[in-house]
Structures are given as C-alpha cells and as structure tokens.
ZAMARGU-4260 file (C-alpha; in steps of 0.2 Angstrom, whole numbers, plus 5000, padded with zeros to 4 digits):
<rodrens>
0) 5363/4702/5033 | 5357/4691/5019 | 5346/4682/5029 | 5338/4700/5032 | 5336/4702/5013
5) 5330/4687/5009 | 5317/4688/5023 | 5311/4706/5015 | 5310/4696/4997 | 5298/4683/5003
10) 5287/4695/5013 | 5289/4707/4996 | 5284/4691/4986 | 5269/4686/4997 | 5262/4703/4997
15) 5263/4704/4980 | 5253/4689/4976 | 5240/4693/4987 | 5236/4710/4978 | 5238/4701/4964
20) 5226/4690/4967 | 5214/4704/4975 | 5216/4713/4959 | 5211/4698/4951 | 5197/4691/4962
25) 5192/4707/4970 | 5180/4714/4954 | 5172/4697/4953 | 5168/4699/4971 | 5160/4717/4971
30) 5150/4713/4957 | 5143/4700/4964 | 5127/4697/4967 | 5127/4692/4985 | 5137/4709/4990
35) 5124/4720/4980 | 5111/4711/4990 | 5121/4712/5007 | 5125/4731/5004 | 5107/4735/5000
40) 5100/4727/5015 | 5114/4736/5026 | 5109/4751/5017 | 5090/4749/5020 | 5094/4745/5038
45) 5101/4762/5041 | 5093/4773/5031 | 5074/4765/5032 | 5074/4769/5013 | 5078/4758/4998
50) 5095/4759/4988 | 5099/4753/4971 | 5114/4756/4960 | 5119/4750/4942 | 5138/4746/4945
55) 5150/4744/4959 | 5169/4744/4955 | 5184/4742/4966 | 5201/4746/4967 | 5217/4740/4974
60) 5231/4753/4974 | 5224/4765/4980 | 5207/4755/4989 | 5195/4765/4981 | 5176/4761/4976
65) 5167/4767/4960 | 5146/4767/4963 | 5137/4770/4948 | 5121/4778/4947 | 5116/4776/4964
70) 5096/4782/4971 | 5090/4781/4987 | 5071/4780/4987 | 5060/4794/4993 | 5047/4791/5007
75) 5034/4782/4997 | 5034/4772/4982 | 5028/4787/4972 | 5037/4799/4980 | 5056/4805/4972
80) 5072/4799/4975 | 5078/4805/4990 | 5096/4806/4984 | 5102/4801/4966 | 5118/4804/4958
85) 5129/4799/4941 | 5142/4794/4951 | 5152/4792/4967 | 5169/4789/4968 | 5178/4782/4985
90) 5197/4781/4988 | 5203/4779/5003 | 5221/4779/5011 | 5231/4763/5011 | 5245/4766/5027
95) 5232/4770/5039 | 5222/4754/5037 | 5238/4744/5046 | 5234/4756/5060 | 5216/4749/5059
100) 5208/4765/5052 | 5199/4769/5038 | 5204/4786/5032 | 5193/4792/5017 | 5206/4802/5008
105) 5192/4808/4995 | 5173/4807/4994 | 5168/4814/4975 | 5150/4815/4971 | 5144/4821/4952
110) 5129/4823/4946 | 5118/4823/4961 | 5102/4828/4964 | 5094/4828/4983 | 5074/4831/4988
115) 5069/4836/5006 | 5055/4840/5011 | 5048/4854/5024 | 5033/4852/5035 | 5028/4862/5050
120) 5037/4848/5062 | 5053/4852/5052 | 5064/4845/5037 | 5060/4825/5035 | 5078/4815/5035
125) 5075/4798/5034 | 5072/4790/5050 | 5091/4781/5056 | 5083/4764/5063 | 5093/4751/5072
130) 5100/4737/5063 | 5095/4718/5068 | 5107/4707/5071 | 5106/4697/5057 | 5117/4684/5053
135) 5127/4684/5035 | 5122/4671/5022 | 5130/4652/5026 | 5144/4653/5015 | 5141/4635/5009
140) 5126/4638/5000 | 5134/4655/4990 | 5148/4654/4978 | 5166/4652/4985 | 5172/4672/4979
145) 5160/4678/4994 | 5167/4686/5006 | 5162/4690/5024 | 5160/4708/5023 | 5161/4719/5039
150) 5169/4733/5050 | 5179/4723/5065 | 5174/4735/5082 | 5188/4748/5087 | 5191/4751/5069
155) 5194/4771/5065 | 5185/4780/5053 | 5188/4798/5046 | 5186/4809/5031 | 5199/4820/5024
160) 5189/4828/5008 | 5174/4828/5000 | 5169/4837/4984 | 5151/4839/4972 | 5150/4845/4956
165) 5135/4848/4944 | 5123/4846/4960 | 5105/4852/4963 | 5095/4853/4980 | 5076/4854/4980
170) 5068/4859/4995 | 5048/4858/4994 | 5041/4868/5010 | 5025/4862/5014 | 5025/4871/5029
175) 5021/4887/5018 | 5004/4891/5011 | 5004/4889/4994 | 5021/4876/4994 | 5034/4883/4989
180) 5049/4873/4980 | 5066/4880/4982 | 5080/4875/4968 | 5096/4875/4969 | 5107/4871/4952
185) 5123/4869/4947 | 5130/4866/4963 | 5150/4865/4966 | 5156/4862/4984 | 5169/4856/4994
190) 5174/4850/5009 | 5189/4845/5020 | 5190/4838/5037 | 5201/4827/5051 | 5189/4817/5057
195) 5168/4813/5058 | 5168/4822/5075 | 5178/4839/5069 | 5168/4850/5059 | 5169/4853/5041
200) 5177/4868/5031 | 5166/4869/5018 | 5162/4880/5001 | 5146/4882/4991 | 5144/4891/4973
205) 5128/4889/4967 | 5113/4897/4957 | 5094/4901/4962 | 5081/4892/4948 | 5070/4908/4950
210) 5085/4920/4948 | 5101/4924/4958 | 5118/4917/4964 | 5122/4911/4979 | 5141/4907/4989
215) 5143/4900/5005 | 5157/4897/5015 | 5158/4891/5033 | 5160/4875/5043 | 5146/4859/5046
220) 5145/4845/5058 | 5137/4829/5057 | 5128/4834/5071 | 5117/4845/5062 | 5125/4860/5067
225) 5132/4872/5052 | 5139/4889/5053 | 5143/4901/5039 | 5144/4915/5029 | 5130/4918/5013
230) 5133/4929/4997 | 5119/4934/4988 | 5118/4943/4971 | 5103/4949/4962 | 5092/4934/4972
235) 5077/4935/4964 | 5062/4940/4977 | 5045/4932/4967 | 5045/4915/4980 | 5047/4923/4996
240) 5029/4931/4993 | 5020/4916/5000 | 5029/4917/5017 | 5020/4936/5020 | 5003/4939/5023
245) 4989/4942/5010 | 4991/4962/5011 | 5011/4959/5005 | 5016/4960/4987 | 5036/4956/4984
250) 5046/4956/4971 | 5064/4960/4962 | 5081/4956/4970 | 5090/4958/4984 | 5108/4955/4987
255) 5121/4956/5000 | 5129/4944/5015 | 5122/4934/5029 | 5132/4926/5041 | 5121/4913/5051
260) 5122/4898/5063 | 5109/4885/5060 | 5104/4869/5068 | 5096/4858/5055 | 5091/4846/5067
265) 5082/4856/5077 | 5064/4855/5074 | 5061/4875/5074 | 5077/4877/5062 | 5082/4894/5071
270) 5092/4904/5064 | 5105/4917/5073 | 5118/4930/5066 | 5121/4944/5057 | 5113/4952/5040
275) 5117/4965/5028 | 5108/4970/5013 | 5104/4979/4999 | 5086/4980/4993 | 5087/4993/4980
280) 5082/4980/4965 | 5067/4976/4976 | 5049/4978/4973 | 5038/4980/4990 | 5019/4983/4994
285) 5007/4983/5010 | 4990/4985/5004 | 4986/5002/4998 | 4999/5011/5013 | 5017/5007/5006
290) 5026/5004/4990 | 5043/5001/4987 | 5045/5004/4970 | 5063/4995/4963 | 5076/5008/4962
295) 5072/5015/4978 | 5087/5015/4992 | 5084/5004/5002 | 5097/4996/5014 | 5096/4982/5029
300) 5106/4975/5043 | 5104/4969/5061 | 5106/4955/5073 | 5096/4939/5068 | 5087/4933/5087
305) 5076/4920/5086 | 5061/4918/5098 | 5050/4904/5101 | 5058/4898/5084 | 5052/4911/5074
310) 5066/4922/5066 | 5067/4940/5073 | 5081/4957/5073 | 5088/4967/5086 | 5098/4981/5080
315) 5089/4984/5064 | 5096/4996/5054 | 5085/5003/5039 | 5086/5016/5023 | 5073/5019/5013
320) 5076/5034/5001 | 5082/5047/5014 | 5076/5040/5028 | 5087/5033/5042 | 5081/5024/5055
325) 5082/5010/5070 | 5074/4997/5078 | 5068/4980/5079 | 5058/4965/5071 | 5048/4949/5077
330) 5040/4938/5065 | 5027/4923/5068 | 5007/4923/5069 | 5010/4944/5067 | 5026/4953/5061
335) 5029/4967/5072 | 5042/4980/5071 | 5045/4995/5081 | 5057/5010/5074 | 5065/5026/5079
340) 5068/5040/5064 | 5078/5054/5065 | 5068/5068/5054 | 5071/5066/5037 | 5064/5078/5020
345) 5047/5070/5012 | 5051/5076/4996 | 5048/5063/4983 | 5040/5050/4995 | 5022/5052/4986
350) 5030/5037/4977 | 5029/5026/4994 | 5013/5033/4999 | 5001/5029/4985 | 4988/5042/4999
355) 4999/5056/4992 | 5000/5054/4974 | 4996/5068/4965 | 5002/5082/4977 | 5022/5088/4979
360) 5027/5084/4998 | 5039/5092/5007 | 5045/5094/5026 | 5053/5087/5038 | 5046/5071/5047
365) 5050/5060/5063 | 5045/5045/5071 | 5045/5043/5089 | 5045/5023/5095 | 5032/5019/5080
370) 5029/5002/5082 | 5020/4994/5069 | 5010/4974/5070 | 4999/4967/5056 | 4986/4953/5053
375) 4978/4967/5060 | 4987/4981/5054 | 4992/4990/5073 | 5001/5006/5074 | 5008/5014/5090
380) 5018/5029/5091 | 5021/5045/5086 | 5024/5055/5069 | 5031/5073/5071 | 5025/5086/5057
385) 5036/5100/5053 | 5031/5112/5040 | 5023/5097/5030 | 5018/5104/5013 | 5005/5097/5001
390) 5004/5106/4987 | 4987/5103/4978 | 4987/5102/4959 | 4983/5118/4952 | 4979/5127/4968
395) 4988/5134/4986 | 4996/5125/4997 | 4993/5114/5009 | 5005/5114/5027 | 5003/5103/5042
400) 5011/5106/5059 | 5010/5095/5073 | 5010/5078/5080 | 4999/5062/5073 | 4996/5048/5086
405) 4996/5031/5077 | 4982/5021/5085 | 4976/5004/5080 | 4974/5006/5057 | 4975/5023/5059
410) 4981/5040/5070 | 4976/5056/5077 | 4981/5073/5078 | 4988/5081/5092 | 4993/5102/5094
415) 4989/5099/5076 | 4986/5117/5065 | 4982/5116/5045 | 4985/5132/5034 | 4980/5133/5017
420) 4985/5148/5008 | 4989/5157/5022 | 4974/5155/5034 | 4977/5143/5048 | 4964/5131/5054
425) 4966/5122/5072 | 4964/5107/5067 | 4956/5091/5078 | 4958/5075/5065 | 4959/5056/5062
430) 4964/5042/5048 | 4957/5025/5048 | 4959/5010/5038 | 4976/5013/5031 | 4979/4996/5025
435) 4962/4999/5015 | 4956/5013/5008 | 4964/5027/5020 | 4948/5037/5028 | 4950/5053/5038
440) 4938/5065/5047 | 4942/5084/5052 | 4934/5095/5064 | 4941/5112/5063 | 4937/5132/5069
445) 4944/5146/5060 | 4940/5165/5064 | 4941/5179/5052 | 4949/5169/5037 | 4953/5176/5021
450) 4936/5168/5010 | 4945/5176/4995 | 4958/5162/5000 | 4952/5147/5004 | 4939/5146/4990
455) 4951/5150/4977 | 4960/5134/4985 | 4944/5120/4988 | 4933/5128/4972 | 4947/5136/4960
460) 4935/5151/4960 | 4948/5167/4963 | 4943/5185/4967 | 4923/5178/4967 | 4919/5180/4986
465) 4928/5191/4999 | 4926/5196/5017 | 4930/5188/5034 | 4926/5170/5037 | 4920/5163/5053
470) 4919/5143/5051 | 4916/5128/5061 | 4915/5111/5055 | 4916/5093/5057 | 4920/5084/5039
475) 4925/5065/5034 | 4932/5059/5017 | 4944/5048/5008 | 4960/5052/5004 | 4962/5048/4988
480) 4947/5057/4984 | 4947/5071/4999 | 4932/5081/4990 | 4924/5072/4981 | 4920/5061/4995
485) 4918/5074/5009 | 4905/5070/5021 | 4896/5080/5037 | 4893/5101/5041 | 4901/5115/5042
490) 4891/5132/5049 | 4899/5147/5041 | 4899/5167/5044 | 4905/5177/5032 | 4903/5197/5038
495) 4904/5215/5028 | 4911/5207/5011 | 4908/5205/4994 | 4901/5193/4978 | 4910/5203/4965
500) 4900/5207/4951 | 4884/5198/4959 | 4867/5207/4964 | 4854/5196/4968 | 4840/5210/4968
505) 4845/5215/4950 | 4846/5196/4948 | 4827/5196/4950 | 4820/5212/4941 | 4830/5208/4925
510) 4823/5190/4928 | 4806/5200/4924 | 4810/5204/4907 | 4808/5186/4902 | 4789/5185/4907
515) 4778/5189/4893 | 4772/5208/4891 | 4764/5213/4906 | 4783/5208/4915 | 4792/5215/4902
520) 4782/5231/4906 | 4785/5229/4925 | 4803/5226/4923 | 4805/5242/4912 | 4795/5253/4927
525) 4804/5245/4942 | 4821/5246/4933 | 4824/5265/4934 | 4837/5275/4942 | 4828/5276/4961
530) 4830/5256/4961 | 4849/5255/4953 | 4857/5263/4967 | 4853/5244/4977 | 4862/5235/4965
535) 4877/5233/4973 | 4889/5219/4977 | 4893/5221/4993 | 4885/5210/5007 | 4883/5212/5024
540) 4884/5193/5029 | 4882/5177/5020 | 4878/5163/5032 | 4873/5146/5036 | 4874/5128/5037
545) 4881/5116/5024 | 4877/5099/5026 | 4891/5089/5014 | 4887/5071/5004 | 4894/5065/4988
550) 4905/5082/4983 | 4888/5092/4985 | 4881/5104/4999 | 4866/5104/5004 | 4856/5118/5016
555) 4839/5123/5024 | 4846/5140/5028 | 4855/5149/5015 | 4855/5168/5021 | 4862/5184/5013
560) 4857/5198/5021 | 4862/5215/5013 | 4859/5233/5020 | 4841/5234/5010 | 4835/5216/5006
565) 4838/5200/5011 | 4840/5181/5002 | 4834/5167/5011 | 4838/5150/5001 | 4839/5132/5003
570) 4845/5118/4991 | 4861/5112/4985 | 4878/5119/4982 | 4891/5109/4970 | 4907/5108/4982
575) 4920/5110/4968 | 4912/5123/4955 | 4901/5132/4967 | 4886/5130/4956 | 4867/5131/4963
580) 4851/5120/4962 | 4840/5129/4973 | 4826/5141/4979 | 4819/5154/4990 | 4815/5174/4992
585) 4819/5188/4990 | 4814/5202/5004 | 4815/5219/5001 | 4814/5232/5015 | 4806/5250/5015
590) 4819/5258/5007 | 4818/5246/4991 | 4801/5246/4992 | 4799/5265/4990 | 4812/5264/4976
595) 4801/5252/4966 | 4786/5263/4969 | 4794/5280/4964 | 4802/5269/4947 | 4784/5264/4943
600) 4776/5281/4947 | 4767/5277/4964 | 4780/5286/4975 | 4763/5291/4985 | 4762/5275/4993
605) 4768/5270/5012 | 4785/5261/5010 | 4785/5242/5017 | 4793/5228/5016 | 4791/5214/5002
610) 4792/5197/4998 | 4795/5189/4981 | 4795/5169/4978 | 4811/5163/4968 | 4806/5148/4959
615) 4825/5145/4955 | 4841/5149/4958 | 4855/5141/4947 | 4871/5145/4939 | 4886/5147/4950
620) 4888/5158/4966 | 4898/5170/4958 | 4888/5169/4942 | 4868/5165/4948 | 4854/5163/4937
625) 4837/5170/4946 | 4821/5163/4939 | 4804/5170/4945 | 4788/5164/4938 | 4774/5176/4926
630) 4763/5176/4940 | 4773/5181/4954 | 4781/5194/4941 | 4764/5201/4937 | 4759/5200/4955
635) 4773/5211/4961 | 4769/5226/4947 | 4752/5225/4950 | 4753/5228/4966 | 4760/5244/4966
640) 4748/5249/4949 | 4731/5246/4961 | 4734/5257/4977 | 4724/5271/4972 | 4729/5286/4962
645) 4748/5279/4960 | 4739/5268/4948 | 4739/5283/4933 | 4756/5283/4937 | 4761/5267/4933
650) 4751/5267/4918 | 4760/5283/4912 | 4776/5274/4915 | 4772/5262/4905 | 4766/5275/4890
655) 4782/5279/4892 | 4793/5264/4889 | 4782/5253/4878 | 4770/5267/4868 | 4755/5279/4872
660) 4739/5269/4875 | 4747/5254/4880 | 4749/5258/4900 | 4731/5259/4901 | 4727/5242/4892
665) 4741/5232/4906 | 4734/5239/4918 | 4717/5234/4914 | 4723/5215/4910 | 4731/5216/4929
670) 4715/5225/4938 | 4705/5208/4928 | 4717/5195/4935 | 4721/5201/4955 | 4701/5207/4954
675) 4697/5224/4947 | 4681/5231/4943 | 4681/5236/4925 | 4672/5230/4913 | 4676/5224/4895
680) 4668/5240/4888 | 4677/5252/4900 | 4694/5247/4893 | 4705/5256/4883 | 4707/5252/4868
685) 4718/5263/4859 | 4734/5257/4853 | 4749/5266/4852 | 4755/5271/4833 | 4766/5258/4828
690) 4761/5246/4843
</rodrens>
C-alpha cells in the first residue's frame, strides 16, 4: 500500500512541475513572435483574409486563450474589417483533452463588430481555400521556447457555449437599388451546443439603427442552415422603400413575430415559414390609388413560400380598416397578389382612396378573385357595388349599383345603374390609369328624368328648370375633377316644362328700351296688354346637342320651342353655373305677330311669322340677358309703322306714350332710313308741350 502512495506522490510531483513550468514558460511562448506569425498564416490560409491582433494570452488551469483586439480584413485593402472585436476570450475543458478532445467549454466575444456584404449572387463569406502543406519553421534557426504547434489527426473538437455582448452587424445590400445598409447594435446573444455537427440553441436581443427592437430565438448550424422565431417591435419601415417599385411610398413601424427557416448558404437566401403582423403604425402609398395612412388597422399573416428564390404567401390573411380578406402574394420582377373579400361598409375609406376625397362613401363592397400585378399596374377581377353612396359636397347624392370589371389599369361596368337624386341612369362606364391620374368615361340613357333634379345636383341651380328629361350621352373626365374636366356630348329633350320666371320673348321687347328713342318708342307700343299674355314660362321643349370641353358646353342647336315663338341659339353654356355666351333668334308666329301689330295700332295687317336677330344672349339660363341691336329694334317697329294706313296707328300710339306730336316725327325718321318718301318739308314738326 505504500508503495501505491508513493507512486501517486511522484506522478502528483511530476505533474506539478510540468504546469509549473507551463505556467512559466507558456506566456513567453504565446507571445512570441514566431506563434503570432504561424497563427496568422494558418489563419490567412483558412480564411483567404488577413488577421492581426494586439495580444494573445494563455492560461493553464483552466486552458484558456485571451486575443485582444483581433480584425480580420475586409475583401480589399480599402474595404472594412470583416470581423473586429475588443476581445475574445477562450477556455476550454481540461478532463476531456486525456480523452483526446477539445471540448470548448465557452467562446465569449465583446465588442464586436461584423460587415457582410450583399450582391445579387448572394451574401460574400470569405472564400475557405485549402491549406498547402507547408512545413513549420526549422526549429534550429528560432529560439528554443518554440513549440510545434498543431492538432494531431482524430482529435475531437466541440463547443459547449458561446456568448456576445455589445455586438453590431452591418449588412450593405448591394443587390438593392439605391444600397441600402442594415445596422444592428447593441447586440447580446448566446449560444449552447454538444458538438460542431448538432445545431445551436441560440438567443438574440438586439436594436434596428433606423428604429426598432429585434429578439430572436431558435437553433443554427454550421452548415448554414438556421431556424427561428423573430420579434419585432415598433421596426421602423423608412429602409424597406428601396426594395419596392418607384410608385411605393413606405413608412412608420411594423411589429409582430416571424417564424422562419433560412439557408444562408444558399445563393437565393429563401426564406420559408410563418408571419404575423401588425401594421397599424405603418404609413403606405401606391401612386395616386392607395394610402395607408398610420393608425389605420391593418393586420398580416400567412404562409412564407418561396419561388424561383423570390419570397412569396400562401394563405395570406389581410385587415385593413374593416376590411377582411384572403389570398395570396408572389414577389420578383412584378409583385402580384390575388384576394378574395367578404363585403365590407366603405364608410370612411375616402382616406385610402385619395379618387374619393371629398365625398362621404358608404355601402357595402366585395371583391371576387381581384388579382392585382404591378410594374404595370394589372387588375383582374371583379368589385360588387351594393348601394354605393357618394355624397357630393353641397348637393344630392350619388349611388352606384352593380359590378366593375377590373381590366389592365383600370375596370368596367357591368349590370351597372347610377341614381342621383332619385333619377336612375343605366349606366355603360370605364376607369383608366389608376396608378396615375384616375380617368373615366360614361355613356348613359335616361328617360323622363326629373330636370328639377339633376341640375340642382350637377349645377346647384334648384327650382330653375323643370319638365321631363330625355338624355343620351357619352362623357369622359377625371376623377378628381369629375366636372371640371368633362369631355364629349350629350343630346337632351326636355318636353312640356318650365324656366321659372324666364321668358325669352319679353326678354327681347324689354331689350328695346335700351336702344335710343325710336326703340324706346317701339318697345312702349309692342309692350301692351295683347302682347303680355306670351310672356310665359312654360316651354314646350328645350332641346339639343351639347358638346363638353374644359367645364363648358358648347352647341350649334340650342332649340326652345314654345306654343307661339321659337329660340334657336348656338354658343356656349358654363357647365357649373349655367351661364350663357351665345346668339341667335327669336321667331314669332302669327299669333305674336298679330299681338304686336294690335299693341302698336296696325291690328289691320295679315298676321305672319317673324324673325328677330339676337346679337346676345348672356347671363344664366335661369336668369338671361337678351341683347338686340338699334337697328334690328328699329327695323322690327318700323315694319309694322309702313304697311299702309296701320301706319297712323302707330303714330298715334306713340302720341300716346311719349307726347302729341311726337309719333309723327318717329315715324318720319324711320320712313327716311327703311326708304320713305317724304321730304324734309313734309315732316312734322311740332313738338309735344313739354317734349
């Protein structure tokens, strides 16, 4: 037995002075020149990148290996560091090295800062060339502390933890036009694992430079292959832009979980798993068609696919505001979607469709299969209208019923009806350039239509014009400007109605008084009581044809025909206030005619029909301004004041309303300018008292 005991004390002794002098010996060794040079050129060898550190320490009990400062060079000579760190600390477990295994009981990395870089081909690791045999520096020409440093073949080698503190990753993606540089900071993870070939349990906290917190948890191999769970809060939006096309605006936060499985060494990086998110804090525009504004619902989740390594989802559930709908996603060259809506309330949604600002929607929508592909914008599908309200500012409302086709940048109706203020249009119409500036066209029939109505709604005129309305017409505008913009004709027929308050014959005799004395005098005679009984309001049709440009109306044949005269106009019409710019005339029939004859005292005379030249008609259509000119004015009187005999008549009449004497002297000036045959000396003189 003490022969057992003192064996044990020797071996105990011997051990002992061999760690004492590895203790003693060991720091002079690792600091060496020669092992910074050998580990350098292994390191160089298998990383194809240069490595430099400021110190190397080593202890004993237990083995463990202190690298200061460490960098491993970027690609070029000007590039980044690769990989740089304050400091990485090594210990490694002492039983399992008499088993021949290296069993890395911690790995602990502070400070550390690693740049990758992103093209199209993929993420660029450094290329892991295979070492030359080399052989090791002839020990007789280095000092005598070298060692021979090396791993014997069949050795074992394993890590059991590994943890980072105080970490950033930079990722530059130059595969995305501009670049765009993802920062990670203030990195803590951890690791644990058996072996190099079993996967790694892993966790990540970590913070977005541009806004947001990230968490990760999940399991990595050193083959590349990593799955997990992601945590986002409030990840800000702004860098994800430059991954959309030109018509996409994105901002705000989004936060939620993804749960992912991601091969990093494949060239394509494609990812598959599962997504749920909340976009409410998120800011979202497609051209002039959408906006999400932040503080809108908005909720995502669905099945992460990939195809032809571009990401896709299958099972795509979306919210937006009260919307609920299903579908699916595919991204690449185009991002296409397709989606399936149960019918949802449009009240409120004028804030996502800038095309409605400024009118309260309401009704019920639903999309059939839309599917929707842009760089082109493409719609397919179908949009169901149910009791669709658009209530225009100040005026009636608006409803739509039926079904719009989308096709291409824009849709058709279909079994499509439009009532404003009660009168129903059918209803044949298309949008176009959606992603632009939203165009549509209408061709539309109505029959027997309240006119009251409809231009109390498109002209804000109530209770001017009234009767039934007969229209046909084939219009084009923009949306944001639906009548100001309106293009193309309509041919109208309103039948047995009324312009309150409007008669255009008195419109023209009152006109008269304006003309200088001789119309003053034919105006007094031809307004008299026989005449007034024509000045009503009531029409017997207004029609024609309106050709639209630019908010105004123009026409060649303006008609109001009433049961004793006519107007026949042409000009414009101002769309929104119903004002005129135009001319024409006025025809009287027989029964007018003999009016006008009895008023000025030739009631003798054969009735007939007359014409009479408007030089002007302005003001509104419920308000016109008539202008006829002196000569026309004089023309009219005088050619009831030369027929024979009726001519004392009208002379008389005109005794009557401007003075005795005076009659005679009018008549004279107009016998001189239509061609009479009195002479200067046969005229009458003599001027009523007080004239």
């Amino acid at each position: 037995m003490k022969i057992f005991v003192r064996v044990f004390a020797i071996c105990g002794l011997i051990l002992g002075l061999c760690a004492g002098a590895l203790a003693l010996f060991m720091p002079r060794i690792v600091d060496s020149d020669w092992v910074r040079q050998r580990i350098e050129t292994l390191a160089l060898e298998a990383l194809g990148r240069e490595v430099r550190y400021r110190d190397l320490d080593f202890g004993v009990f237990p083995p463990s290996l202190l690298l200061v400062e460490p960098t491993v060079a970027g690609a070029t000579a000007d590039a980044a560091p690769l990989v740089k760190a304050d400091q990485i600390a090594l210990r490694v477990a002492l039983l399992p090295l008499f088993a021949r295994s290296i069993v890395i009981d911690s790995l602990a990395i502070d400070g550390a800062t690693l740049r990758l870089v992103r093209t199209r081909d993929g993420i660029e690791f450094p290329v892991l060339p295979v070492p030359p045999e080399s052989p090791l520096p002839d020990p007789a020409t280095t000092d005598a502390a070298h060692v021979e440093v090396g791993v014997e073949e069949g050795l074992g080698l394993a890590l059991r933890g590994f943890e980072l503190s105080d970490a950033t990753l930079i990722l530059e993606d130059r595969a995305s036009s501009p670049p765009v540089i993802w920062e990670l900071g203030n990195i803590a993870a951890s690791a644990r694992g058996e072996s190099l070939d079993a996967p790694l349990e892993f966790e990540l906290d970590s913070e977005l430079a541009s806004g947001g917190v990230l968490a990760m948890r999940g399991t990595a191999s050193l083959s590349g292959e990593i799955e997990f769970s992601l945590t986002l809060d409030a990840l800000s939006l702004a860098q994800i832009r430059p991954y959309l096309g030109d018509d996409f605006e994105l901002g705000g936060t989004l936060s939620g979980t993804v749960e992912l499985l991601v091969n990093l060494t494949d060239a394509a990086v494609a990812p598959t798993g599962h997504f749920d998110l909340d976009a409410t804090g998120a800011a979202f525009q497609y051209g002039d068609a959408f906006v999400k504004p932040v503080g809108t619902a908005a909720l995502l989740s669905g099945q992460i696919v990939s195809e032809a390594g571009n990401p896709g989802v299958d099972e795509l559930g979306l919210t937006l505001r009260n919307l609920e709908a299903t579908g699916r996603l595919r991204t690449g060259e185009r991002m296409r979607a397709s989606i399936h809506a149960a019918p949802f309330d449009l009240t409120g949604w004028e804030a996502l469709v800038p095309a409605l600002t400024g009118y309260d929607v309401s009704g019920r929508v639903s999309a059939v299969d839309l599917a929707i592909a842009t760089d082109p914008l493409d719609l397919r599908g179908t949009l169901s209208l149910d009791e669709v309200t658009l209530t225009l500012p100040e005026q009636a409302d608006v409803v739509l019923r039926g079904d719009v086709v989308a096709q291409g940048d824009g849709a058709a109706t279909r079994n499509f009806s439009l009532a404003v203020a009660g009168q129903v249009l059918s209803v044949e119409g298309s949008i176009h350039e959606l992603a632009k500036t939203p165009h549509y066209r209408l061709r539309f029939d109505t029959e027997a239509a309240d006119t009251n109505r409809l231009v109390s709604v498109f002209a804000g005129k109530r209770d001017a014009v009234f009767g039934p309305l007969d229209a046909h017409g084939d219009v084009s505008g923009r949306i944001d400007a639906p009548l100001e913009s309106l293009e193309g004709s309509v041919r109208f027929d309103i039948t047995n109605g009324r312009v309150v308050g409007v008669s255009l014959l008195q419109e023209v005799f009152d006109s008269f008084g304006s003309l200088g004395a001789a119309a003053q005098v034919a105006g007094a005679a031809f307004g008299g009581p026989n005449l007034q009984r024509f000045y009503g309001d009531d029409f017997e049709a207004i029609r024609g044809t309106l050709d639209l440009a630019a908010g105004a109306v123009r026409t060649d044949d303006f008609h109001m025909l009433y049961r004793d005269y006519r107007v026949d106009l042409s000009g414009a019409i101002g769309l929104t206030d119903l004002a005129l710019d135009m001319r024409g005339k006025l025809t009287i029939f027989e029964p007018v005619d003999a009016a006008v004859a009895a008023d000025a005292g030739a009631s003798e005379a054969r009735p007939t029909r007359r014409e009479i030249p408007l030089a002007a008609v302005g003001g509104t259509l419920d308000a016109p301004r008539v202008r006829v000119t002196a000569d026309v004015a004089r023309g009219f009187a005088a050619s009831y004041g030369l027929r024979g005999k009726p001519g004392r008549k009208l002379e008389d009449a005109i005794d009557k309303n401007l003075g005795k004497g005076t009659g005679g002297i009018v008549v004279d000036v107009l016998e001189d300018i239509l061609g009479g045959k009195r002479t200067p000396t046969e005229r009458r003189t003599t001027p009523s008292p007080g004239s």
